[in-house]
N, C-alpha and C positions, 0 to 999 in steps of 0.2 A: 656621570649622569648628564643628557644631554637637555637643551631648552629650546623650546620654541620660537620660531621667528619672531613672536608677540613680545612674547618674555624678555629676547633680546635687545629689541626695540626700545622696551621698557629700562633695562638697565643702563644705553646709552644717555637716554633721556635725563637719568635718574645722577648721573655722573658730569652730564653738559651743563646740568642745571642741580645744583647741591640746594640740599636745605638747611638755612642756619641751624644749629642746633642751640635747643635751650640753654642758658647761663646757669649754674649753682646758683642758689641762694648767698653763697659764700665768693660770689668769683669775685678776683681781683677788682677794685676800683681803678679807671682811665687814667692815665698819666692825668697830673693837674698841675696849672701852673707853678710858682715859687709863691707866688702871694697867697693863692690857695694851701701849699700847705705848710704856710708855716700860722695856719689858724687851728687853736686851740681851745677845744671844751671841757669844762668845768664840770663838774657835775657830782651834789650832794642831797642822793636819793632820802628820802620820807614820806611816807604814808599821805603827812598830811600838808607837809612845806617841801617839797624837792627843788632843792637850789641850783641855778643853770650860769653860767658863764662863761662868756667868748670871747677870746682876744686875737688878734693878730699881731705878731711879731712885729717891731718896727725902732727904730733910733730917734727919739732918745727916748719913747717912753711907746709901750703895749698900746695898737688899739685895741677901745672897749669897743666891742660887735652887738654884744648882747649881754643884758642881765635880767634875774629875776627870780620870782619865786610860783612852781607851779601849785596853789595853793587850794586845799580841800576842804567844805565844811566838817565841823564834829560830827553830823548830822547822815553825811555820808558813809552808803556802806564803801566797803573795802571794795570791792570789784571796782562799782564806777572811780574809785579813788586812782586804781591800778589802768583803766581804761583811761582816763583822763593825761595820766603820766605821759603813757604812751604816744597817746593823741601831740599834743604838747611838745616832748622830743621831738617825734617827726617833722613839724614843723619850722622848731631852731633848724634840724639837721637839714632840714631842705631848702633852709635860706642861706646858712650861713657854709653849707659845704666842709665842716669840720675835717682833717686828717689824722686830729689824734684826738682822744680822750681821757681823762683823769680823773678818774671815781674816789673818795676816800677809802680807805681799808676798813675792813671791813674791827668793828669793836666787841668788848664782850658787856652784854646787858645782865645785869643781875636778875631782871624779871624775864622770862622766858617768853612768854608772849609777848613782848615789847619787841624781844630779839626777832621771831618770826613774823612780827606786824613789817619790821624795819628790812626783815631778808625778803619779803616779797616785795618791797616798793626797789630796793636793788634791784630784784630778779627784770621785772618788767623795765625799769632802766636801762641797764644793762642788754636786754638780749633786742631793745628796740637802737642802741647805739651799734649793736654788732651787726644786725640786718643790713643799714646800710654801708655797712664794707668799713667804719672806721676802726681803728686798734685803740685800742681799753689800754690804759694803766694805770697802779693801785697805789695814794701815796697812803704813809700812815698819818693819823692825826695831828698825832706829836711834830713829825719831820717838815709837814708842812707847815705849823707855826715857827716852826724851829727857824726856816727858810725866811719864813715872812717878817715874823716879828724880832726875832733872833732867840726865842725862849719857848722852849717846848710846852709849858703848861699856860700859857698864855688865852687871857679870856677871851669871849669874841667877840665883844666891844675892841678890844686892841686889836685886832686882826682886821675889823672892817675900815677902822682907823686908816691904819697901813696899808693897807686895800687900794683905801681913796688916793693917800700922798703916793704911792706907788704909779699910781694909772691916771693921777692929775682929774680926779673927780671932783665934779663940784658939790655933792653929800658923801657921805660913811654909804654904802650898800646895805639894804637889810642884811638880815644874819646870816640868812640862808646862802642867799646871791653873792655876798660877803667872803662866805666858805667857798663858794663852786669858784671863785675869781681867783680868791689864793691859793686855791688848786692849781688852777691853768699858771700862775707864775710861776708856783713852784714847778710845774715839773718845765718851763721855760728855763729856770737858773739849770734843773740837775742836765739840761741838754747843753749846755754853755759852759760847760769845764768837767774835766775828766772825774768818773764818778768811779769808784770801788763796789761801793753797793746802786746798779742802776733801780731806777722804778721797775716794778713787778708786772706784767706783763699778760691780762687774764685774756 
């Protein structure tokens, strides 16, 4: 099939001069420095307390980047709850440039609605950490006290404790923020010696 001088013309043009083509949603994140990625977020989704913390790798002790609690009234519905999460990530993620992430595992609630109140404050977590390009992974509750405090059923007054003498803070972290921090340590130790069972990988 043969084309026209225009036609041809056209596809010179079209080949001299390319057009970038859109990115995936998913595409790879730009090389980033060493100090970029060895920063680490925390992150202990809730409807109404969703816990955030950020550290950077460092000798002799983690910096603290970020902590805190995104916090909702009773008073609020669930949507703006879930919009606010949202809202909120994006803004740690955009300051602090995280390369990894550490969500808790997920638990089993005896009341079923609690379960589903607590799997959509994940969900919206979750798929705003994945948008911008960072990797998710899942500790369990247990393993991370386990890490932190040396005792898996350990309360979380002792966690936030350890938290502090850990990271050289000068208070305990609320609860929430407390959890999202010894999250990020832990999965700092399982990357620091040879592990059998690695973090989970969502």
């Amino acid at each position: 099939m043969g084309i026209s001088p225009q036609q041809f013309k056209q596809l010179q043009e079209r080949v001299a001069n390319p057009r970038r083509a859109a990115l995936p949603v998913f595409a790879p994140a730009p090389p980033r420095d060493v100090k970029v990625r060895q920063v680490i977020l925390g992150l202990d989704p809730s409807l109404r307390g969703t816990g955030y913390g950020v550290i950077r790798l460092a000798r002799p002790v983690p910096d603290t980047l970020a902590q805190g609690t995104i916090s909702c009234p009773p008073n609020w519905e669930r949507s703006r709850c879930l919009v606010k999460i949202v809202q909120c990530l994006r803004e740690v993620l955009k300051q602090h440039l995280p390369a990894v992430c550490v969500v808790e595992g997920l638990f089993y609630a005896q009341n079923l609605q609690t379960a589903l109140i607590m799997g959509e404050a994940r969900g919206a977590a979750l798929a705003t950490v994945a948008e911008a390009g960072v990797e998710i992974y899942e500790l369990a509750p247990r393993k991370v006290k386990q890490a932190i405090v040396g005792y898996g059923a350990a309360q979380k007054l002792a966690v936030a404790k350890m938290v502090q003498r850990l990271l050289r803070l000068r208070a305990p972290p609320a609860p929430d923020a407390a959890d999202a921090l010894a999250l990020a340590l832990a999965h700092a130790q399982e990357q620091g010696r040879y592990n059998l069972n690695p973090p989970r990988r969502l």
